[in-house]
C-alpha positions in Angstrom: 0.0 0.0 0.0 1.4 3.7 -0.8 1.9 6.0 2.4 -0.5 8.1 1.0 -2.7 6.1 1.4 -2.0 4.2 4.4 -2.2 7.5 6.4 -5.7 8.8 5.3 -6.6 5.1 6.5 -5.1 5.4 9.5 -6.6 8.9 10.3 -10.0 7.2 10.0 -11.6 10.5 9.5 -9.4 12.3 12.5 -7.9 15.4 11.7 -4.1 15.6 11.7 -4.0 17.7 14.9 -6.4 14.9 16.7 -3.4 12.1 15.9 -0.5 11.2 18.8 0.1 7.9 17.5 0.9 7.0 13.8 1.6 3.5 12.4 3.1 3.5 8.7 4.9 0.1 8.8 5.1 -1.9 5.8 4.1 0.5 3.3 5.9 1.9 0.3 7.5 5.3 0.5 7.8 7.3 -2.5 11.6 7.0 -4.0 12.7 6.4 -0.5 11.0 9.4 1.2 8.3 10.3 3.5 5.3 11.3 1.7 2.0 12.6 3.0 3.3 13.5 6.7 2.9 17.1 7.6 3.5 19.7 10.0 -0.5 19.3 10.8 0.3 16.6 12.9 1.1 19.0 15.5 0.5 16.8 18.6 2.2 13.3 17.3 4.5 11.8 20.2 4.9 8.5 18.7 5.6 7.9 14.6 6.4 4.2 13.4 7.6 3.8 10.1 9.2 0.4 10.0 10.4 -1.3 6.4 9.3 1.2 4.1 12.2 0.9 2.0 12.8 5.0 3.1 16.3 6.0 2.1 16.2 9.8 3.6 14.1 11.3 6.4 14.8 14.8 4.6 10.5 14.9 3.9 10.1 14.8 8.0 8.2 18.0 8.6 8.3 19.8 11.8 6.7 17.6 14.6 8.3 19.2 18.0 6.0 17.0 20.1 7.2 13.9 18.6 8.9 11.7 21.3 9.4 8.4 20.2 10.3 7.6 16.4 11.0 3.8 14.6 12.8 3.9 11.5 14.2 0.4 11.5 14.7 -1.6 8.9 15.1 1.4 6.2 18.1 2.0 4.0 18.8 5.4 5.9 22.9 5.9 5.7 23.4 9.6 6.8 21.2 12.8 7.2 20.1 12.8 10.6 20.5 16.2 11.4 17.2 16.7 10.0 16.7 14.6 13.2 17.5 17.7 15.3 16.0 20.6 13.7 12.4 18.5 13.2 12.1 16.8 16.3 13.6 18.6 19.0 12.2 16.9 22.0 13.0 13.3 20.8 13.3 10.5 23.4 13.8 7.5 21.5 15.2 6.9 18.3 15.4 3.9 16.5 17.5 3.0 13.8 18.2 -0.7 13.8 18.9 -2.3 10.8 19.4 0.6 8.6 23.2 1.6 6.7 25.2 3.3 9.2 28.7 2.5 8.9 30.5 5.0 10.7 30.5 6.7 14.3 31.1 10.6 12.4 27.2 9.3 11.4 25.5 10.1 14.5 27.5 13.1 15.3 24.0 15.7 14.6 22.5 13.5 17.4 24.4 15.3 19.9 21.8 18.5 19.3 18.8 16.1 20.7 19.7 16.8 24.4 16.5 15.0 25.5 17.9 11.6 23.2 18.3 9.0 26.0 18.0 5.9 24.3 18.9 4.7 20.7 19.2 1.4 19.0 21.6 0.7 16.0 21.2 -3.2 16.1 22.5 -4.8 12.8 24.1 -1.8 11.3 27.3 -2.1 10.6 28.8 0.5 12.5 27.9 -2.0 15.8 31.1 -3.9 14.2 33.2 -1.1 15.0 35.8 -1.4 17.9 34.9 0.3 21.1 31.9 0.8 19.6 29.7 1.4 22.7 32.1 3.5 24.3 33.0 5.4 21.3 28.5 6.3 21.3 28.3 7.5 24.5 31.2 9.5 24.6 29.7 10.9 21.0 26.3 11.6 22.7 26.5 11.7 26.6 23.0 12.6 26.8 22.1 9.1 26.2 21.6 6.4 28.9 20.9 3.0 26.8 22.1 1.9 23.4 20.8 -0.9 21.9 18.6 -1.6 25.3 21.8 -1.5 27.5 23.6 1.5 29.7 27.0 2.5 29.9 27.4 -0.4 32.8 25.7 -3.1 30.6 22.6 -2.8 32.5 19.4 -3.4 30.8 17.1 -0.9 30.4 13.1 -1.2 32.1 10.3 -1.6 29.8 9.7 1.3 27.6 8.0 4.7 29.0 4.5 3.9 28.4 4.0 7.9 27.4 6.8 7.2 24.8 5.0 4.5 23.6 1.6 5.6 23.7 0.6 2.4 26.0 -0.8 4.7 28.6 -4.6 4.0 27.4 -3.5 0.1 26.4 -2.5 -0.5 30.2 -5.7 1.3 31.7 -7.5 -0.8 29.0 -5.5 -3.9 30.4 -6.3 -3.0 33.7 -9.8 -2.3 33.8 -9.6 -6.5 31.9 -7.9 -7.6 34.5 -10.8 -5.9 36.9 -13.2 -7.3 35.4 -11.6 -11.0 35.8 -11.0 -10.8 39.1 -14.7 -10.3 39.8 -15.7 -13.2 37.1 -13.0 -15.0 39.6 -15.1 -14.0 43.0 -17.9 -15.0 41.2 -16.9 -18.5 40.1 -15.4 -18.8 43.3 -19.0 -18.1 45.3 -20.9 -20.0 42.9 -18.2 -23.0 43.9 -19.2 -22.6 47.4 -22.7 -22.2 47.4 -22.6 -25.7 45.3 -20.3 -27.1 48.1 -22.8 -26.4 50.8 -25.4 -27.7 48.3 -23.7 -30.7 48.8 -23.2 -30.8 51.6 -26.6 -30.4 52.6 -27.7 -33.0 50.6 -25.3 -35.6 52.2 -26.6 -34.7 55.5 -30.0 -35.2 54.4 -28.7 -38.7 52.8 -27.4 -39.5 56.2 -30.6 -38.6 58.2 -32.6 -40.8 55.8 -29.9 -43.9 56.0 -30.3 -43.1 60.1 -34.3 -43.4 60.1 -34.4 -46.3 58.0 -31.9 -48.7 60.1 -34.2 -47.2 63.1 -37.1 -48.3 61.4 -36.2 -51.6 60.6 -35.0 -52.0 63.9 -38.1 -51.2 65.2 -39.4 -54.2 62.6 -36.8 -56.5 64.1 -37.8 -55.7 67.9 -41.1 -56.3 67.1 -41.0 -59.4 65.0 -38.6 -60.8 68.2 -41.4 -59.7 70.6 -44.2 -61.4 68.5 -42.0 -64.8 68.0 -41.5 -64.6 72.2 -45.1 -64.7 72.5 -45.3 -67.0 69.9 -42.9 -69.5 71.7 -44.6 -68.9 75.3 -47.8 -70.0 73.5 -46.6 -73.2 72.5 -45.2 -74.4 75.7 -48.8 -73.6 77.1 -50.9 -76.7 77.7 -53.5 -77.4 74.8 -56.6 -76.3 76.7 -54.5 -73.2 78.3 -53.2 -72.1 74.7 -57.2 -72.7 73.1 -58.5 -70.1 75.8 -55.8 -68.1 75.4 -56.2 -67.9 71.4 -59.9 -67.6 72.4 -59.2 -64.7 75.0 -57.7 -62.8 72.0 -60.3 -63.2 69.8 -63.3 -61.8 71.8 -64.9 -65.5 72.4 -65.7 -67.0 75.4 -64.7 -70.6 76.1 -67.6 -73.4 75.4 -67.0 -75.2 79.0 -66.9 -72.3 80.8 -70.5 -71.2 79.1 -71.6 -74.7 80.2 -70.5 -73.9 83.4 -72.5 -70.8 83.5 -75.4 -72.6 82.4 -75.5 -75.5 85.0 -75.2 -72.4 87.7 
């Protein structure tokens, strides 16, 4: 896609003015410069524009809000005191991967007194002996090159106003809010299942409890009945008729004859 068009479609109907972030990667330049970009983009802090085949940044128009800018992976070999004039509050400059050969190179760097970090990964002035000492003595403003200090300590993860991750991080936040309540509410819905459960074993048990009562109560009664049963049977005949008769409701025949002959 032409840079032309690749920044009306990322204005998406914004005005220049409106813009802070701008993301031109993997577009085509036009001969190698920047085409399209203008001093309208007054409030621009961040400007990306990763392997467009760009040769010169001598089409950069005047951004002084601009604080973080990616040119890697160009074919950019000199010119970068276009650097200082147009973007005099620059943080971060990156120009990995482009055709620097010598340390003379970045010499108009030194007028970017706000320049604290800058990355020349894969250009071939990296080969250079004493290369790292030779930068910073160059541009003693800086504090990391190619993500390390003077001291070989790495840097911390990119300013997020550099990088325009301020609202990304809020966003990433307020995600992060929102799963620790989906957590809490996993984590009630667990319980209120647990005590579910629990509940319902208890019940279980009570019922397993009632019926071994009950059929004890069976048991006790069946013994009581087969007692009787037994005492019954080492009755005499006549004793276990009346008896049996007794528990019927009948009187005995011999004791109505009895009652008769009185």
């Amino acid at each position: 896609m032409e840079m032309k068009k690749r920044l009306t479609l990322e204005l998406r109907n914004k005005k220049p003015g409106e813009v802070k972030e701008l993301v031109l990667d993997n577009c085509r330049s036009d001969d190698g410069k920047i085409v399209g970009l203008s001093s309208d983009f007054e409030n621009l802090e961040f400007l990306s524009m990763i392997n467009i085949n760009l040769l010169s940044v001598s089409n950069l128009p005047k951004l002084n809000k601009l604080r973080k800018l990616e040119l890697s992976d160009n074919r950019i070999s000199g010119g970068l005191e276009v650097l200082a004039e147009r973007t005099p509050n620059l943080t971060h400059l990156n120009l990995s991967g482009n055709k620097i050969k010598d340390i003379n190179t970045l010499e108009p760097l030194k007028k970017l007194p706000n320049l604290h970090s800058l990355d020349l990964f894969n250009c071939e002035v990296t080969m250079l002996i004493n290369y790292r000492e030779s930068v910073f003595t160059l541009l003693p403003q800086l504090t990391y090159l190619d993500g390390f200090d003077a001291d070989d300590q790495e840097a911390p993860d990119s300013d997020p106003e550099a990088d325009g991750d301020g609202l990304e991080d809020e966003y990433e936040n307020g995600e992060g809010e929102e799963e620790d309540d989906d957590d809490e509410e996993d984590d009630l819905d667990e319980e209120v299942i647990d005590d579910e459960e629990d509940e319902d074993d208890d019940l279980e048990g009570e019922e397993e409890e009632d019926g071994v009562d009950d059929e004890e109560e069976d048991e006790e009664e069946d013994g009581e009945e087969d007692e009787e049963d037994e005492a019954d049977d080492d009755l005499p005949r006549g004793e276990k008729r009346k008896r049996n008769l007794e528990d019927e409701g009948e009187e005995d025949p011999e004791d109505e004859e009895d009652d008769e002959d009185d």
